[in-house]
NUMAR-227577 format. One record per residue (C-alpha): residue number from 1; residue in three letters; x, y, z. Coordinates in Angstrom, 1 decimal, decimal comma. Example, Ala and Ser with C-alpha at 12.3 -4.5 7.8 and 13.67 -1.06 7.14 Angstrom:
BEGIN
SITE resi resn   east  north     up
SITE    1  ala   12,3   -4,5    7,8
SITE    2  ser   13,7   -1,1    7,1
END
This chain:
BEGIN
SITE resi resn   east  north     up
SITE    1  unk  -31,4   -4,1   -6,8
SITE    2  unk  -28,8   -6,9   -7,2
SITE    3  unk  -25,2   -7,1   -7,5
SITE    4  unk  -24,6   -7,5  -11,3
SITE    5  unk  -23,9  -11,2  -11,5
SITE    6  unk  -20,9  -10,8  -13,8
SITE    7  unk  -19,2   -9,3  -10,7
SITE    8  unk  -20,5  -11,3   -7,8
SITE    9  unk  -19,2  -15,0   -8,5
SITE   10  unk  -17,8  -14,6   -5,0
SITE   11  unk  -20,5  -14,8   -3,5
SITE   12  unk  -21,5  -17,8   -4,6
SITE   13  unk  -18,4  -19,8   -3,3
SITE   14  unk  -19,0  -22,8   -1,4
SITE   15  unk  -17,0  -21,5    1,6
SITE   16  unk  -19,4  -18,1    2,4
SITE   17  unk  -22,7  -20,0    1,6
SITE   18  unk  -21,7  -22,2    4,3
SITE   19  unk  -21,3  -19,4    6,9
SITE   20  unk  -24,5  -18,5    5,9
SITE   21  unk  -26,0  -21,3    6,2
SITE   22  unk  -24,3  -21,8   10,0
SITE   23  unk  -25,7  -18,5   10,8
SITE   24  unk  -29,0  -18,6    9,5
SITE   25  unk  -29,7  -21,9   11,1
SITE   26  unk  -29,1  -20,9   14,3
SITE   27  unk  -31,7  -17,9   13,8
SITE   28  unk  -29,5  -15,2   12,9
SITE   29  unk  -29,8  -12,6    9,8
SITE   30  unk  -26,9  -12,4    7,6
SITE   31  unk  -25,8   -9,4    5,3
SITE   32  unk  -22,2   -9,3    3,3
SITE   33  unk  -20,8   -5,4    4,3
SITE   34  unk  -18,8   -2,9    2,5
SITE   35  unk  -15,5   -3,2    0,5
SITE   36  unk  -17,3   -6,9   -1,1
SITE   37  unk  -20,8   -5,0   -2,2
SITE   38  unk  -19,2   -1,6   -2,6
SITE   39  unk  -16,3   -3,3   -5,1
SITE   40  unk  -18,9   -5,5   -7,1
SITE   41  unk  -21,0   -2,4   -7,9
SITE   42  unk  -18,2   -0,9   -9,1
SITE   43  unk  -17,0   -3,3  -11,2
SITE   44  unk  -13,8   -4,2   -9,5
SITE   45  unk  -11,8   -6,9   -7,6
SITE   46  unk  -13,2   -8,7   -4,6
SITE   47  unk  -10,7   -9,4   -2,2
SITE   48  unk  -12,1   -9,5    1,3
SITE   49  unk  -15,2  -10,2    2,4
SITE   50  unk  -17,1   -9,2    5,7
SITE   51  unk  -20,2   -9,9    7,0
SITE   52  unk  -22,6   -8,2   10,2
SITE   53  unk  -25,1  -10,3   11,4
SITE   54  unk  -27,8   -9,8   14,4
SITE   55  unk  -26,2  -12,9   16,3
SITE   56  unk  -24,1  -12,1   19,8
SITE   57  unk  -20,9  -13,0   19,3
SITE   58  unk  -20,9  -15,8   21,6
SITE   59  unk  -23,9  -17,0   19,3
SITE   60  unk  -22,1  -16,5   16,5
SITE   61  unk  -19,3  -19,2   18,1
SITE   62  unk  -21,4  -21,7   18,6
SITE   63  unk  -23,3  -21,8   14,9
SITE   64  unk  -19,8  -22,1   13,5
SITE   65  unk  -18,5  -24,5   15,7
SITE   66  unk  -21,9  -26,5   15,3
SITE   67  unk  -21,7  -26,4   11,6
SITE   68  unk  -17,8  -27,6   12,3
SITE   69  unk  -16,5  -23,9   10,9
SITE   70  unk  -13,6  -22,6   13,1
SITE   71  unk  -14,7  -19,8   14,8
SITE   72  unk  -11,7  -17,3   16,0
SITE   73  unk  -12,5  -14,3   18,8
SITE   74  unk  -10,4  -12,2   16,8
SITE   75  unk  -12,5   -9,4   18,3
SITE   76  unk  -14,9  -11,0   20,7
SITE   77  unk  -15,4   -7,5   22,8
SITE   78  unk  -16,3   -5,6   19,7
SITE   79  unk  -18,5   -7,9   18,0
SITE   80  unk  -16,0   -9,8   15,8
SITE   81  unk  -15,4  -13,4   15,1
SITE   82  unk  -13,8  -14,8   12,2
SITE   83  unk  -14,7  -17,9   10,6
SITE   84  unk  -12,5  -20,3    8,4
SITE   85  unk  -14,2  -21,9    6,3
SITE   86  unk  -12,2  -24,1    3,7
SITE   87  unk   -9,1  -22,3    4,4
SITE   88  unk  -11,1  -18,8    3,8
SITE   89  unk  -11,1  -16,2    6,4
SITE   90  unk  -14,6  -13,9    6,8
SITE   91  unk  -14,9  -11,6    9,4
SITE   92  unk  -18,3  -11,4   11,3
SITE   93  unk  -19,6   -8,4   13,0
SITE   94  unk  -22,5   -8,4   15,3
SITE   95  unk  -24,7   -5,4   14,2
SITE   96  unk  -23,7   -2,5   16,3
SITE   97  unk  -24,0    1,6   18,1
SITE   98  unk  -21,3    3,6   19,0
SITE   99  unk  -22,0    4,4   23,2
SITE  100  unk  -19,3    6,3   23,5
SITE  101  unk  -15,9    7,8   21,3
SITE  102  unk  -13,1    9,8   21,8
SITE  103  unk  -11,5   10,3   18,4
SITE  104  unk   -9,4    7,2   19,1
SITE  105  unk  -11,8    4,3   20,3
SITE  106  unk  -15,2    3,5   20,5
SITE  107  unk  -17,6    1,6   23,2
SITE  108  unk  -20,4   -0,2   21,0
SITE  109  unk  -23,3   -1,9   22,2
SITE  110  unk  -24,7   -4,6   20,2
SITE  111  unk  -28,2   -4,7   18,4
SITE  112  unk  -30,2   -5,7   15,8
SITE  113  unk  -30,9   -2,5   14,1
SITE  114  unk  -29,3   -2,4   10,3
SITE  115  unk  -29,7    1,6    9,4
SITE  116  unk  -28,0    2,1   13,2
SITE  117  unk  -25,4   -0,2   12,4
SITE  118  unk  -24,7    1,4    9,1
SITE  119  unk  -25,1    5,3   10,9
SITE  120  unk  -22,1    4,0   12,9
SITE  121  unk  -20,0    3,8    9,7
SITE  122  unk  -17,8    6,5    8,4
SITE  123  unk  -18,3    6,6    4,6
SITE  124  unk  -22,0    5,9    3,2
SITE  125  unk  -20,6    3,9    0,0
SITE  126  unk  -19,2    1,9    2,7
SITE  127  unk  -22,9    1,5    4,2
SITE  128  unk  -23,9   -1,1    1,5
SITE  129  unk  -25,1   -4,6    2,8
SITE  130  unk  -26,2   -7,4    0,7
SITE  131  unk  -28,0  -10,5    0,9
SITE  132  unk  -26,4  -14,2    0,4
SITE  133  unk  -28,4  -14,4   -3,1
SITE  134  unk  -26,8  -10,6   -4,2
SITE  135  unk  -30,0   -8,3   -3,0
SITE  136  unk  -28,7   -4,9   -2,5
SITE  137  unk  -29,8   -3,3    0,8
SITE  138  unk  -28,9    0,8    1,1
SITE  139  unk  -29,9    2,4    4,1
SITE  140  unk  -28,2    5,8    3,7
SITE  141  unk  -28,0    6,5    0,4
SITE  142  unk  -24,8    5,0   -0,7
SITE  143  unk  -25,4    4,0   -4,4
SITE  144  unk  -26,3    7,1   -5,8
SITE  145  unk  -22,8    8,5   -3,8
SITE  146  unk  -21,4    5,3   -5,8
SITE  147  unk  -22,2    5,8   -8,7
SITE  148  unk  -21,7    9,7   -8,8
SITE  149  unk  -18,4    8,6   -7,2
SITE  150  unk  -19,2   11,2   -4,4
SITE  151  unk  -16,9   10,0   -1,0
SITE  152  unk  -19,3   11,5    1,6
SITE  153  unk  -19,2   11,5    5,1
SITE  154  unk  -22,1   10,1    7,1
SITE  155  unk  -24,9   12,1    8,5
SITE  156  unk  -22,4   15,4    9,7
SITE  157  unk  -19,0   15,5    8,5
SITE  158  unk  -17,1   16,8   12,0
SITE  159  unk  -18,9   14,0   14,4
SITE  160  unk  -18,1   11,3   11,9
SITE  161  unk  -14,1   12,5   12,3
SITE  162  unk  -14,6   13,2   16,1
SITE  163  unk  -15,3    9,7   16,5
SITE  164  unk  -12,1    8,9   14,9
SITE  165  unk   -9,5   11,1   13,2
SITE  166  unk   -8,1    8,3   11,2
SITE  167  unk  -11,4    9,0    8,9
SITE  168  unk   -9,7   12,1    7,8
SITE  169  unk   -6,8   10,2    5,9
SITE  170  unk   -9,8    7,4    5,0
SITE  171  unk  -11,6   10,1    3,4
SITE  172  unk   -8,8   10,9    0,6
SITE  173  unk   -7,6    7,5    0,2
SITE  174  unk  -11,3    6,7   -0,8
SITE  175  unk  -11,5    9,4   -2,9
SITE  176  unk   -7,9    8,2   -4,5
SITE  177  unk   -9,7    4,6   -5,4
SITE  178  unk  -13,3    5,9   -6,3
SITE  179  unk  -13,6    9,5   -6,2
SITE  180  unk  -15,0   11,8   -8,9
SITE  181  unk  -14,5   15,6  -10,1
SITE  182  unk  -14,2   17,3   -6,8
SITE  183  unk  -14,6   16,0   -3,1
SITE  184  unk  -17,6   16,6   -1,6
SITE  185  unk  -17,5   20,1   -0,1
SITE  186  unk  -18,4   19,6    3,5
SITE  187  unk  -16,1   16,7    4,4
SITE  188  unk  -13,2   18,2    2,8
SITE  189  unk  -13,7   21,7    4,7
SITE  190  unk  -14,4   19,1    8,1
SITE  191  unk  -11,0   17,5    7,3
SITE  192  unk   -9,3   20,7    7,0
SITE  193  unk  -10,4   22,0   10,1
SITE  194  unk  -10,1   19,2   12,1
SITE  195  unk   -6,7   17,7   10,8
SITE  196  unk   -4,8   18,8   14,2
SITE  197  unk   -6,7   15,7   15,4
SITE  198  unk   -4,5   13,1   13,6
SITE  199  unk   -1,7   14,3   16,4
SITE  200  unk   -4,2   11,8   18,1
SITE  201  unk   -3,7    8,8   16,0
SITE  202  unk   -1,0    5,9   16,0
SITE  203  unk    1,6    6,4   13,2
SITE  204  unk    0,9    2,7   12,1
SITE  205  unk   -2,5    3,4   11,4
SITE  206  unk   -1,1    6,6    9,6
SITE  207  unk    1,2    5,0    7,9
SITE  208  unk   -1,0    2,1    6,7
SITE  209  unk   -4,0    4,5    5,1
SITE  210  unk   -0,7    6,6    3,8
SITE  211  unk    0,3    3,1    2,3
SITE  212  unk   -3,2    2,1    0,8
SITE  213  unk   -3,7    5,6   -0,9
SITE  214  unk   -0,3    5,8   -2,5
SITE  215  unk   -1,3    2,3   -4,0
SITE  216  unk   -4,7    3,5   -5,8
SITE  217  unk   -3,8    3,7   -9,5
SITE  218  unk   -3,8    7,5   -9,6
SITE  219  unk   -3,5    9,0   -5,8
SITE  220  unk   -2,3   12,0   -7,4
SITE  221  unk   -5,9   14,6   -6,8
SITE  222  unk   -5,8   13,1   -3,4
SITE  223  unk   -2,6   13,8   -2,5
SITE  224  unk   -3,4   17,1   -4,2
SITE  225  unk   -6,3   18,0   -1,9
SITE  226  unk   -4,5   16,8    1,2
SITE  227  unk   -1,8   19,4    0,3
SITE  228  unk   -4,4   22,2   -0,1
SITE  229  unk   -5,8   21,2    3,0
SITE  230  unk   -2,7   21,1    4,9
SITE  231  unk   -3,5   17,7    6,0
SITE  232  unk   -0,3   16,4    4,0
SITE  233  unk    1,8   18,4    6,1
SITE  234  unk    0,3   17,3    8,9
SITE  235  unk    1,0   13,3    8,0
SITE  236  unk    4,1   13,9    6,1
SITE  237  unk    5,8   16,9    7,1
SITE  238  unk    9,0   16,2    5,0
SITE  239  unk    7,1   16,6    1,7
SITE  240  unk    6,6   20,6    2,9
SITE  241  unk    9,5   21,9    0,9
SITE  242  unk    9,9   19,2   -1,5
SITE  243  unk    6,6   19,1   -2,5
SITE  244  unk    3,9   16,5   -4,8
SITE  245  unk    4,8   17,3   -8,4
SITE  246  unk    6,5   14,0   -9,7
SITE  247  unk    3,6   12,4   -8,6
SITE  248  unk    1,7   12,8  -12,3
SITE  249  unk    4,0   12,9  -13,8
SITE  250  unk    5,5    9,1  -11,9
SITE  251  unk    1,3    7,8  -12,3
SITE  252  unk    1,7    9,3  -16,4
SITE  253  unk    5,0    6,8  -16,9
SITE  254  unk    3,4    4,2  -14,9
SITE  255  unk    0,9    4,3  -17,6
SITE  256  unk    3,0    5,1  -20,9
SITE  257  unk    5,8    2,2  -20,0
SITE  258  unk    3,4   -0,6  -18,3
SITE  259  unk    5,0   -0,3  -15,0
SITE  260  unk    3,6   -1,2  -11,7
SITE  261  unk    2,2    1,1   -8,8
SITE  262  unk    4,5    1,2   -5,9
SITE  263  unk    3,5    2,7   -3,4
SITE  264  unk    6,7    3,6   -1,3
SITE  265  unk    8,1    4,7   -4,9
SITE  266  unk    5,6    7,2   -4,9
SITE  267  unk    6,7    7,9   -1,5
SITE  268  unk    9,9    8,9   -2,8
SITE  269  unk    9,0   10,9   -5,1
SITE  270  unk    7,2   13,2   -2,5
SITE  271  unk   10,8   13,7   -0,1
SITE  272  unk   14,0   14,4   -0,5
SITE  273  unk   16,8   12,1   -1,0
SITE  274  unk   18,5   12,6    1,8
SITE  275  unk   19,7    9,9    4,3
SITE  276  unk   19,2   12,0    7,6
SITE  277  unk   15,9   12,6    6,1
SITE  278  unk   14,3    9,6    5,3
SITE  279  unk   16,0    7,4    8,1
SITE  280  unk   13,9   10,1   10,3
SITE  281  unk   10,7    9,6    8,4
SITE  282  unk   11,0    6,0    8,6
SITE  283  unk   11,3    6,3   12,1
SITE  284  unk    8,7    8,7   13,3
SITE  285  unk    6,4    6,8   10,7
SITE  286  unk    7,7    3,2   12,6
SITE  287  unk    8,1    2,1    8,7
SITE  288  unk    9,4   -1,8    8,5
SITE  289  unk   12,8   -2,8    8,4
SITE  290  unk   12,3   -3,5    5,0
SITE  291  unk   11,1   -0,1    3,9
SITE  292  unk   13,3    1,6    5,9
SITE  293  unk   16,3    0,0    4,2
SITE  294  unk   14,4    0,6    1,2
SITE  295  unk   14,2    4,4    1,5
SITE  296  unk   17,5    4,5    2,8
SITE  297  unk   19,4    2,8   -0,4
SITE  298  unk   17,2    4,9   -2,6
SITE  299  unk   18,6    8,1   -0,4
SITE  300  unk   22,0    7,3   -0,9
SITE  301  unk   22,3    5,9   -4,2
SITE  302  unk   22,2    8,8   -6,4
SITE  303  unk   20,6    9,1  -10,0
SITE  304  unk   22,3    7,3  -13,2
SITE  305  unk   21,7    9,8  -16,4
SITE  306  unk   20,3    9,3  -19,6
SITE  307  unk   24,0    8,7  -20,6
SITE  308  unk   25,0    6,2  -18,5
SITE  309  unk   26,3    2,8  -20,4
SITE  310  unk   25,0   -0,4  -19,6
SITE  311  unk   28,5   -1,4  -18,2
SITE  312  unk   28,3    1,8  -15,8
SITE  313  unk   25,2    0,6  -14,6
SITE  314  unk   26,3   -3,2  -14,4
SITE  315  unk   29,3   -1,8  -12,4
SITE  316  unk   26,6    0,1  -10,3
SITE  317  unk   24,6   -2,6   -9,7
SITE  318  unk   27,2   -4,9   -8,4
SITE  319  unk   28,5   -2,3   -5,9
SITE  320  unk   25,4   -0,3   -4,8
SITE  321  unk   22,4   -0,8   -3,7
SITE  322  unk   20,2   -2,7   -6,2
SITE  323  unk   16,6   -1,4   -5,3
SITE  324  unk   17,6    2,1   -4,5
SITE  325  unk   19,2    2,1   -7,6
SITE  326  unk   16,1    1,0   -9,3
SITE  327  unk   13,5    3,2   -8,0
SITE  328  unk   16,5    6,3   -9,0
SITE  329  unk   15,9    5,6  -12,4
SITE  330  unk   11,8    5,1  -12,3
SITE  331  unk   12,0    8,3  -10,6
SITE  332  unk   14,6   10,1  -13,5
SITE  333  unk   12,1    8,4  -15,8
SITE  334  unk    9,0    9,9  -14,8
SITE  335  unk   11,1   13,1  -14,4
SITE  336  unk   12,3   13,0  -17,9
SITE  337  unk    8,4   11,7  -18,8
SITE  338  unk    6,7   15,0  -17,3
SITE  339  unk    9,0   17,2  -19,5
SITE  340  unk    7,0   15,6  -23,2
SITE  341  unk    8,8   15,9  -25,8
SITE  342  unk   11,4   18,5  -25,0
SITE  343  unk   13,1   15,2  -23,7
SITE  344  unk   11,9   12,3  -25,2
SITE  345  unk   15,2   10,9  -26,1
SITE  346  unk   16,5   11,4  -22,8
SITE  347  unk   13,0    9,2  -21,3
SITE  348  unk   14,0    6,5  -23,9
SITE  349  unk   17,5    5,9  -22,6
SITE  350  unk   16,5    5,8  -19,2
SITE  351  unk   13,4    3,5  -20,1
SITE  352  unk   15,9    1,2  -21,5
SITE  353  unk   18,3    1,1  -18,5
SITE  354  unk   14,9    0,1  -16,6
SITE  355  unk   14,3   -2,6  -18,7
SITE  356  unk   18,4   -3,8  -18,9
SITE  357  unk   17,7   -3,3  -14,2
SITE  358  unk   14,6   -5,4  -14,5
SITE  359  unk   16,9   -8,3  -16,0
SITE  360  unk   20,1   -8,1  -15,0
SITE  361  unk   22,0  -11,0  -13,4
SITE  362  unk   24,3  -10,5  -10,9
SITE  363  unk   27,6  -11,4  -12,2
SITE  364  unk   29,5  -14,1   -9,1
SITE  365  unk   33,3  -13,1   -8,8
SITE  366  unk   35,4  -15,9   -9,8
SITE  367  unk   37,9  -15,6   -7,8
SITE  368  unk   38,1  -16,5   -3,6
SITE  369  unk   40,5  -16,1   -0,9
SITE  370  unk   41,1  -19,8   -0,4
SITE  371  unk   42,2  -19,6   -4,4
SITE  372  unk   45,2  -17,0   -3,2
SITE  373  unk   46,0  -18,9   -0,3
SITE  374  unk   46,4  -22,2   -2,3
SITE  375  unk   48,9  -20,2   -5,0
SITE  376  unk   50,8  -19,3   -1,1
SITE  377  unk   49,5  -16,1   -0,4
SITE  378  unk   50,0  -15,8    3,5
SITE  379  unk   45,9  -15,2    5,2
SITE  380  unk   45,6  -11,4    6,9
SITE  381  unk   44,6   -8,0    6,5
SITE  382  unk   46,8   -7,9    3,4
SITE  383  unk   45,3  -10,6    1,3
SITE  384  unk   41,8   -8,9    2,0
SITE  385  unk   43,4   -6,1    0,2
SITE  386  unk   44,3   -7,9   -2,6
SITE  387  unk   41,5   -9,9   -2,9
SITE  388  unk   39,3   -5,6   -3,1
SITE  389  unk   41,4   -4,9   -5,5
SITE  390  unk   41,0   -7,8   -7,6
SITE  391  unk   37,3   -7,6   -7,6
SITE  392  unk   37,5   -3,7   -8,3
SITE  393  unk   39,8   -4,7  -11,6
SITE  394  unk   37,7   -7,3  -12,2
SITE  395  unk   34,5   -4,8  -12,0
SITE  396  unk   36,3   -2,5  -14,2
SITE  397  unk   36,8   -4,9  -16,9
SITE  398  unk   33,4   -5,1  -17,5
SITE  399  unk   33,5   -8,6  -15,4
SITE  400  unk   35,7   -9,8  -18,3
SITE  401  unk   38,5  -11,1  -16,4
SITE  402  unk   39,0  -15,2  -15,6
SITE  403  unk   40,2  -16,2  -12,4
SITE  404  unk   43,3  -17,3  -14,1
SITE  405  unk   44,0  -13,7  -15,2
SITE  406  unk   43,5  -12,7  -12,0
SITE  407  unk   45,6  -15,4  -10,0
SITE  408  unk   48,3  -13,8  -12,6
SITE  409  unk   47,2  -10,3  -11,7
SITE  410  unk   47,9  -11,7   -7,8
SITE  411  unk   51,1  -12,8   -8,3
SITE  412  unk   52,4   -9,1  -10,2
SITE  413  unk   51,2   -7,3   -7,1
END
């Protein structure tokens, strides 16, 4: 069969036919692998695209460079190169067999064999190749797993994950993105009794499947199954006793209010909010600045109630943490949301504070220290003073006060 053509206009960019044609000039065969084919079938977004061809990667170099394609050996000693092409980025893998594993890395030896380059792959709807004019080639099955929307290991279930326990958290964030009804038996009873093994595996790479499945648009039977499994526990230890149940209910408000997927929101909504907490998880996890400081706001910021005013929350806003203040009230939201009607009201309000978040200005304080010391206030400790207390009367006012009321307010103190 053929990619449906409606869902393959990638493939017929000018940048990838011309690392074809590099490739196939200097004597090499040429398939597109994996996410590009798999995603196509499927009907959804395109947004990398790898290829495997029978060239040696020092073959590979040269057709690129000869067909004046920058060739990068982002991977030279496993079979990658990337080419740019028109300011596009493809990775190319040289068709290849696992030698040896260990559960963390592999020794591959090159070939020219398509069905043993595709044995070599974890998933089989991620052993789907195609063609540079969209001809499907399936060595192990994979489309009828596609489009039963069956995530099934390949060949046995255990030596697949032997070969590298990362394949245990692949398998449920595959089945978050394209899974159907119930995983497949046999990989999820492998994953259960081989999830010890992930003790093996570098929290980054943990983190970043963690990160991809808490971005599918509903993660929530995943994270579900990991739970039953006790691979969740295993990954994310600080869920244990807070547990996964704002999760459909945060994926059902998502929905109902047109709000994005964040991923480190659903996060949250799987731990406590507890600084010592999530400052720990962020570390063991080796979580960026960024979401660390993320987390960390959301931890200490507490959780605005259906009745708070907008002026509350504008005086909130100014003096806490903005994001972590945020993702409080998506979270009270999708609380409030999971409760149906019995709180409807209550979801409204908090909906609306949302929206007022969303596009709120911060307000700039009018008034600065050079303004006090021009009026002859003396510079010090005690004109910081007056200068936080200004800005807290200032706040209470709703931001209402000039600077001219509060150069008077100055001179009463």
């Amino acid at each position: 069969m053929k990619l449906p053509r409606a869902n393959s206009r990638w493939l017929e960019t000018g940048s990838l036919q011309r690392v074809f044609n590099a490739l196939e000039t200097a004597g090499g065969e040429v398939r597109v692998n994996g996410g590009a084919v798999r995603n196509s079938l499927m009907g959804m977004k395109v947004s990398d695209v790898d290829l495997s061809t029978t060239l040696v990667p020092a073959d590979t170099m040269k057709a690129l460079e000869a067909a004046g394609i920058k060739a990068l050996p982002t991977g030279f000693d496993h079979g990658t190169v990337t080419a740019v092409a028109d300011s596009t980025g493809y990775e190319i893998t040289t068709l290849r067999e696992d030698v040896e594993t260990d559960g963390r890395h592999a020794v591959v030896a090159f070939g020219t064999d398509w069905e043993a380059d595709a044995k070599r792959r974890d998933l089989t709807m991620n052993a789907l190749y195609c063609s540079r004019d969209g001809e499907v080639f399936d060595p192990l099955g994979g489309l009828e797993d596609l489009k039963s929307k069956t995530v099934r290991f390949i060949g046995e279930a255990e030596e697949r994950i032997r070969e590298d326990y990362l394949r245990i958290l692949r398998f449920f964030r595959f089945f978050a993105w394209y899974g159907g009804g119930r995983p497949d038996p046999d990989g999820l009873k492998a994953c259960a009794r081989l999830k010890d093994g992930l003790g093996q595996v570098a929290v980054e790479r943990i983190w970043m499947e963690m990160r991809k499945l808490l971005s599918a648009p509903d993660p929530s039977r995943a994270l579900l199954w990991m739970r039953t499994t006790g691979v969740l526990n295993i990954v994310l230890p600080e869920s244990e006793k807070w547990g996964i149940d704002l999760i459909p209910a945060l994926i059902g408000s998502e929905e109902k209010y047109r709000l994005a997927p964040d991923a480190l929101l659903r996060l949250e909504a799987m731990v406590r909010p507890h600084g010592e907490t999530v400052t720990l998880m962020a570390r063991r996890l080796r979580l960026s600045n960024a979401e660390t400081q993320r987390l960390q706001g959301w931890a200490m910021s507490g959780t605005p109630s259906a009745d708070t005013t907008t002026d509350e929350l504008t005086a909130l806003l100014y003096a806490g943490d903005r994001q972590g203040i945020a993702d409080a009230l998506r979270l009270e939201l999708a609380r409030l949301h999971g409760k149906g009607d019995e709180q409807r009201d209550q979801a409204r309000q908090v909906l609306a504070l949302v929206r007022f978040e969303k596009k709120w200005k911060r307000p700039a304080f009018p008034l600065a220290g050079k303004d006090l010391l021009e009026k002859g206030h003396e510079a010090g400790p005690e004109l910081g003073k007056l200068l936080g207390r200004l800005e807290r009367e200032w706040i209470s006012s709703g931001f209402a006060l000039s600077k001219d009321e509060l150069l008077t307010r100055a001179e009463e103190a």
